[in-house]
C-alpha positions as CSV (number, residue, x, y, z in Angstrom):
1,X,-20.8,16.5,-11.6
2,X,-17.5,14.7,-13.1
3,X,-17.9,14.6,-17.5
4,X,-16.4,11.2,-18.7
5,X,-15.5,11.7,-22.8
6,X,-17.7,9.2,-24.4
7,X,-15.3,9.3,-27.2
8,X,-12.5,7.4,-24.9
9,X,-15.2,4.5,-23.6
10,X,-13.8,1.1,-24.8
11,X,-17.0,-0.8,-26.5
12,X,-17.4,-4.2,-25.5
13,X,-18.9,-6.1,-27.9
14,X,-19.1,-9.8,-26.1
15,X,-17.6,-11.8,-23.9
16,X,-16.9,-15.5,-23.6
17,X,-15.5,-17.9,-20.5
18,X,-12.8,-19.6,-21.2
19,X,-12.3,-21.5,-17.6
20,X,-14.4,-21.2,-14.9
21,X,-14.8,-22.7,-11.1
22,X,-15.7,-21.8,-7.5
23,X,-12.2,-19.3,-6.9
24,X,-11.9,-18.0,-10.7
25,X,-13.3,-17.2,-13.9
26,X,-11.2,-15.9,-16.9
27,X,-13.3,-14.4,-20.1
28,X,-12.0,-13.2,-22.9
29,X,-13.5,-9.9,-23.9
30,X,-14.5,-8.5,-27.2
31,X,-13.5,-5.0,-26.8
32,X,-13.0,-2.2,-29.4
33,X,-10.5,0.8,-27.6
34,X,-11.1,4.7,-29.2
35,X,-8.3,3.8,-31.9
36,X,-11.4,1.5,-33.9
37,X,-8.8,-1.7,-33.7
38,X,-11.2,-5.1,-31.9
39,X,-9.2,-7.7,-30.0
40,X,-10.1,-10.1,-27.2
41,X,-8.9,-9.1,-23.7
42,X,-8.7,-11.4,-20.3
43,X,-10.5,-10.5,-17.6
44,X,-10.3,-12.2,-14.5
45,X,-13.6,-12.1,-12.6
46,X,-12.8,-12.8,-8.8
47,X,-15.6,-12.7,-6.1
48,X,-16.2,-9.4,-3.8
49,X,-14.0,-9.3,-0.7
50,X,-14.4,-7.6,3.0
51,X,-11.9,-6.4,5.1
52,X,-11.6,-5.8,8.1
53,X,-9.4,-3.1,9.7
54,X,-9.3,-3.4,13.6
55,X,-7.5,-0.5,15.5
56,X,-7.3,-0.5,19.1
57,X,-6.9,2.5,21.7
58,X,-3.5,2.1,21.4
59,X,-3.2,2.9,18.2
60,X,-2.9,-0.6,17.0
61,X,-3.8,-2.6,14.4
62,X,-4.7,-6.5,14.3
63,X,-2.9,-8.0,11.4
64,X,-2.3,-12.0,10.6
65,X,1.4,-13.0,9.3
66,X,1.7,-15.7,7.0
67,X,3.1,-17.5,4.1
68,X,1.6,-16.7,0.1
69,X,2.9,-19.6,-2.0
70,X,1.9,-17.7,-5.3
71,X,4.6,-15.1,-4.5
72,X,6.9,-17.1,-2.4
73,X,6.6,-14.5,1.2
74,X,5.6,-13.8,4.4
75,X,4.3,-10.6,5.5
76,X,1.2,-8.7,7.2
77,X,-1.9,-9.2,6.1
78,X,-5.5,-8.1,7.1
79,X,-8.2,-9.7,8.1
80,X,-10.9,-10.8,5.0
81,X,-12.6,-13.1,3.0
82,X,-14.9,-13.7,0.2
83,X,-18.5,-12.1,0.4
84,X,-21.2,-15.1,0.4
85,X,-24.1,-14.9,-1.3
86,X,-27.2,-12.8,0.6
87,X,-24.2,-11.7,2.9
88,X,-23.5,-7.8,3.7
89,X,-19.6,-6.8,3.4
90,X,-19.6,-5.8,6.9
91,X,-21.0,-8.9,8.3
92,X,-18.6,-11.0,6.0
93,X,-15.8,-8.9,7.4
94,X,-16.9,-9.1,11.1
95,X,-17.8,-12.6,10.3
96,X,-13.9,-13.6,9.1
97,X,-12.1,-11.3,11.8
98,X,-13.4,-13.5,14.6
99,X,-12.7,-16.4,12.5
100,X,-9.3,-16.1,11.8
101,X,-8.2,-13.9,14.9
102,X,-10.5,-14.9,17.7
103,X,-11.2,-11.2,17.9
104,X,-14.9,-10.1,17.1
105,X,-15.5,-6.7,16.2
106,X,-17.6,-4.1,18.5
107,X,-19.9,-1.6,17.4
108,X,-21.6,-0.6,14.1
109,X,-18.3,-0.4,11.3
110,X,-16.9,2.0,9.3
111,X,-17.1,1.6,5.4
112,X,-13.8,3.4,4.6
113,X,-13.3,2.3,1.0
114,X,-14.0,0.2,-1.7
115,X,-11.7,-0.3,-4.9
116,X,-10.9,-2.4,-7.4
117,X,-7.1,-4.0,-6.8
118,X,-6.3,-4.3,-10.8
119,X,-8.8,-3.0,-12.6
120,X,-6.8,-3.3,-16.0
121,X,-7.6,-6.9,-16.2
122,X,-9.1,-8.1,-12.7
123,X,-12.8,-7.6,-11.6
124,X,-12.6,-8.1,-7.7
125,X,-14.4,-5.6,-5.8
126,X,-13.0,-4.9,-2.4
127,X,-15.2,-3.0,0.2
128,X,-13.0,-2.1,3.9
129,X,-14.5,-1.9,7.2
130,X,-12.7,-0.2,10.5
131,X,-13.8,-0.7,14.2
132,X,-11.8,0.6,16.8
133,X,-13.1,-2.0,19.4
134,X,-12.6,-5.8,19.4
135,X,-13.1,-8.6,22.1
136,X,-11.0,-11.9,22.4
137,X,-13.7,-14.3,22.2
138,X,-11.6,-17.6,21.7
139,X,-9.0,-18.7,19.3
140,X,-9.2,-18.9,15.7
141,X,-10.9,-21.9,14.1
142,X,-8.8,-22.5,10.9
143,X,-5.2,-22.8,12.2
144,X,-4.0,-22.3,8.6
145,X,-4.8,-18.7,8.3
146,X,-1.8,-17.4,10.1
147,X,1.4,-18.0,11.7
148,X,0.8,-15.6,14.0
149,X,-2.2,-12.5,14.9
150,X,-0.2,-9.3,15.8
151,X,-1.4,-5.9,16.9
152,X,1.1,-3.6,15.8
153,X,1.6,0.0,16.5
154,X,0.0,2.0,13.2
155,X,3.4,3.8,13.6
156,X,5.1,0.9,12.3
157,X,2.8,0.5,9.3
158,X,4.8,2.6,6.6
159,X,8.1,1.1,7.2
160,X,6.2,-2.3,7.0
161,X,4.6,-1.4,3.5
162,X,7.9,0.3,2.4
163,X,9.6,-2.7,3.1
164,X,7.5,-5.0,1.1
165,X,6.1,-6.7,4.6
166,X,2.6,-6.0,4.3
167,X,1.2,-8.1,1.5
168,X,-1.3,-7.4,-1.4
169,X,-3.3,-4.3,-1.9
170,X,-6.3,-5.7,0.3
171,X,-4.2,-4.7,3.2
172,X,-1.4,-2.2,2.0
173,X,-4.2,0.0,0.5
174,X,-6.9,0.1,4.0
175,X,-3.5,0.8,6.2
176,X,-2.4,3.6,3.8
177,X,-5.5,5.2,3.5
178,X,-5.7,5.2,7.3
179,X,-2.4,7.0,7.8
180,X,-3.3,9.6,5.5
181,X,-7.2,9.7,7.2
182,X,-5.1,10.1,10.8
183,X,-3.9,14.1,10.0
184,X,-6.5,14.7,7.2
185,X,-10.2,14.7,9.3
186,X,-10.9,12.3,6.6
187,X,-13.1,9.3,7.4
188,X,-11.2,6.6,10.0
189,X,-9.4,9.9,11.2
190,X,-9.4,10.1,15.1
């Protein structure tokens, strides 16, 4: 069993919204760190998120490119979306990958992490689910997600991140933790 030091446990003492609708909520936080000084914090408090990591037997994985206004660039992206209420992670991710690819996910996922993108100041819980089978079932039905759907080789994918083409950690982090998993006998290893 892991200790944590009680003695370096920030105390929160309240916490307050300070703007708040459907996509985001800031707060500022009361918090005292182990030095004894109080200050407010921001914390943004997003909603959970599923992913969906789809490998085929060739050793490919589905991926949407498209544009991010907030930073300006395209890239790779997988397949996700917000969690609705009542809704399991997996189904939300099977759920968006047929939305936004046409492809619908086979078989009983793969919960292969869950983390926190920025947990310094964000609270967005992130929880990642892998098939390795897929069927076309039709064609996306919001045109806006993507550019284009792409299976790429999993070969590709660390030039891709080390290039800055695969954006945010929603997808860097799954396809990562897959390329380690590949060698390792780790879960998602093959």
């Amino acid at each position: 069993m892991t200790e944590y030091p009680e003695a370096l446990k920030w105390k929160v003492h309240g916490e307050r919204t300070v703007y708040d609708n459907r996509w985001i909520k800031v707060n500022l936080v009361d918090v005292e760190p182990p030095d004894g000084s109080r200050f407010e914090h921001h914390v943004v408090r997003l909603d959970h998120v599923a992913i969906a990591l789809l490998v085929n037997e060739n050793e490919e994985v589905l991926t949407l490119w498209r544009y991010r206004f907030a930073v300006d660039q395209w890239g790779y992206e997988l397949i996700g979306g917000l969690v609705e209420e009542g809704e399991e992670p997996a189904a939300t991710a099977a759920r968006e990958a047929e939305e936004e690819t046409g492809w619908r996910p086979i078989g009983e996922p793969e919960h292969i992490v869950k983390f926190q993108p920025l947990p310094g100041m964000i609270d967005s819980p992130v929880d990642v689910f892998m098939w390795r089978q897929a069927e076309k079932v039709g064609e996306p039905t919001d045109a806006e997600e993507a550019a284009r759907i792409e299976w790429i080789p999993v070969d590709r994918v660390l030039d891709l991140v080390r290039n800055g083409e695969v954006l945010g950690s929603g997808a860097v982090i799954p396809l990562l933790y897959y390329l380690a998993s590949r060698n390792s006998g780790a879960a998602g290893a093959r």
